[in-house]
DRENDO-1510 file (C-alpha; in Angstrom, 1 decimal, always signed):
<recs>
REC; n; res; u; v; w
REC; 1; UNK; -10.3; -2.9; -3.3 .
REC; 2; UNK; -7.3; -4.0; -5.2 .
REC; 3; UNK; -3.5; -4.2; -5.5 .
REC; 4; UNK; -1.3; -4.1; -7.9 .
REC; 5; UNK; +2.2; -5.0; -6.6 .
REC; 6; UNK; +5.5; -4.9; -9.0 .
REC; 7; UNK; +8.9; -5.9; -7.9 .
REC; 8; UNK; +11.6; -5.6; -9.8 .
REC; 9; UNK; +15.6; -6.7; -9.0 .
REC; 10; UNK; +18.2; -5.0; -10.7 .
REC; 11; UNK; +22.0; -5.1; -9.4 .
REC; 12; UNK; +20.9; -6.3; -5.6 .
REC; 13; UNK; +18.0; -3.7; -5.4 .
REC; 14; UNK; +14.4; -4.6; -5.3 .
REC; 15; UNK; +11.9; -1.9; -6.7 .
REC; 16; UNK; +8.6; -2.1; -5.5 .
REC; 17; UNK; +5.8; -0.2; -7.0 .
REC; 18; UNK; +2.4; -0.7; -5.5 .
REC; 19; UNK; -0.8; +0.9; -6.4 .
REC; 20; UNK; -3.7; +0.4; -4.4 .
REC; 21; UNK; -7.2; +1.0; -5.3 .
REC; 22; UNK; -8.8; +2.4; -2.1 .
REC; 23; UNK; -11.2; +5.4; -2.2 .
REC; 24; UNK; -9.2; +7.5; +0.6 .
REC; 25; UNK; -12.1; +9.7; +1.8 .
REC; 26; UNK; -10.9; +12.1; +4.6 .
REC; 27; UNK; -14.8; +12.4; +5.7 .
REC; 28; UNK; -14.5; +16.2; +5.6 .
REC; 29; UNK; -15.9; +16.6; +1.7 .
REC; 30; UNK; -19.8; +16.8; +1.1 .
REC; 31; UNK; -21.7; +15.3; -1.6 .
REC; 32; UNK; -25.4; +16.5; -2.1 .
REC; 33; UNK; -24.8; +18.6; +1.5 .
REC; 34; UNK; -23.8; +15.5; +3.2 .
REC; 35; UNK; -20.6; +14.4; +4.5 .
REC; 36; UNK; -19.2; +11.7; +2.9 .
REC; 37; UNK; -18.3; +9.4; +5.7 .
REC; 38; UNK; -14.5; +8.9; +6.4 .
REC; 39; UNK; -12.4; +5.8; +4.6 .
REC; 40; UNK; -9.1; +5.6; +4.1 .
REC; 41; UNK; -5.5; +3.5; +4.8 .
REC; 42; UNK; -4.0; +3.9; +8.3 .
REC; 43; UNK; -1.7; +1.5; +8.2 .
REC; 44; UNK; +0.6; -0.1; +6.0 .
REC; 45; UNK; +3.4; -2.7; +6.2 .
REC; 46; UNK; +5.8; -4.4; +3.3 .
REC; 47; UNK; +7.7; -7.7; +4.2 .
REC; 48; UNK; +10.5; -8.7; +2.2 .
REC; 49; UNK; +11.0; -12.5; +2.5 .
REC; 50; UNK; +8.9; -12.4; +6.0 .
REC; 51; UNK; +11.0; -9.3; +7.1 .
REC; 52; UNK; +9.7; -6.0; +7.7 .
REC; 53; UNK; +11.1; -3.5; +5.5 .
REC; 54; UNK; +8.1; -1.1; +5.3 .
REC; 55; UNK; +6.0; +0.1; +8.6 .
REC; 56; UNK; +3.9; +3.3; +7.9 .
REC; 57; UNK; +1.1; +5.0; +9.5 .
REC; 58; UNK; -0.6; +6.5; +6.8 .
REC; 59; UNK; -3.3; +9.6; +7.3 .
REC; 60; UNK; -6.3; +10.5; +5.3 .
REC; 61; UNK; -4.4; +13.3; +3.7 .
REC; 62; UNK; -3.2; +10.6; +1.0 .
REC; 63; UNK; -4.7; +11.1; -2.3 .
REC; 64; UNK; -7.5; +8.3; -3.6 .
REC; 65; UNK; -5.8; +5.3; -5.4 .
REC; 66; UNK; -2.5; +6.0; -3.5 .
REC; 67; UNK; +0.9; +4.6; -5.4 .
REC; 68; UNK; +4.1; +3.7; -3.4 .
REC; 69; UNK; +7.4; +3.4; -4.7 .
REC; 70; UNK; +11.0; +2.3; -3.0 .
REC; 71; UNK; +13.6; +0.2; -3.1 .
REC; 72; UNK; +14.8; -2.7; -0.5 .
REC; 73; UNK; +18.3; -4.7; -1.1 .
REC; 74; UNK; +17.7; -8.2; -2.8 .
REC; 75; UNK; +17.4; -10.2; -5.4 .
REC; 76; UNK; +15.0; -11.9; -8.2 .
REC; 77; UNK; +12.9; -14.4; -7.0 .
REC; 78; UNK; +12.2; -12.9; -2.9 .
REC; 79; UNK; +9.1; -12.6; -2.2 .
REC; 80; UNK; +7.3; -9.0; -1.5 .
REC; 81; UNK; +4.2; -9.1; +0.5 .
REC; 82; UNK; +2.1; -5.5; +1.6 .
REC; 83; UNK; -0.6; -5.2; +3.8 .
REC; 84; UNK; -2.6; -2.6; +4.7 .
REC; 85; UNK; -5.6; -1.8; +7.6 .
REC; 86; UNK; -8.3; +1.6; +6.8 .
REC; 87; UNK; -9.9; +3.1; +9.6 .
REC; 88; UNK; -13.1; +0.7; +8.7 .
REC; 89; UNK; -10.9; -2.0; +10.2 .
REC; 90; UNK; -10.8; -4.0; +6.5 .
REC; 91; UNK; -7.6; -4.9; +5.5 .
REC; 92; UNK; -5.8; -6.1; +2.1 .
REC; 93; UNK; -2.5; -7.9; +0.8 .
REC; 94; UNK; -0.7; -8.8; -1.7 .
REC; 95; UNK; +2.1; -11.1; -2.3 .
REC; 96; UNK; +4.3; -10.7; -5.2 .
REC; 97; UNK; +7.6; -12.6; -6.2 .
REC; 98; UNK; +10.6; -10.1; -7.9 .
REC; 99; UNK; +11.3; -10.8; -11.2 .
</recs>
């Protein structure tokens, strides 16, 4: 699983765009008359410069490679960092500067 992580400063706002590559399988759809087991993001957080801007509990009702997008105040050169936690227990991040 990846991320890709984009912020952008413009005027004192930050736009972050983050696409993360996670199969987001609700464990209720069948494949060959099985149930495909359940795997996907329950928890996501986004720091700008080490503060939390972003805290979201995040259900399986998200679609498969889910893409975020808001804005924080700042300005080019802070650093953006998102992590995230499925209900597997593995966990990603990504840190990006603004540009």
């Amino acid at each position: 699983m990846s991320i890709k992580l984009k912020p952008k400063a413009r005027k004192g706002v930050i736009g972050i765009k983050a696409l993360i590559k996670h199969p987001m399988e609700t464990g209720l759809r069948k494949k060959k008359g099985k149930l495909v087991p359940a795997n996907h993001i329950v928890h996501m957080v986004v720091s700008h410069n080490g503060t939390v801007v972003v805290d979201a509990d995040i259900g399986s009702t998200i679609s498969k490679n889910p893409y975020f997008k808001f804005n924080v105040a700042g300005a080019k050169g802070d650093t953006i960092e998102l992590k995230y936690k499925d209900n597997k227990g593995k966990t990603g991040s990504k840190t990006a500067k603004s540009k």
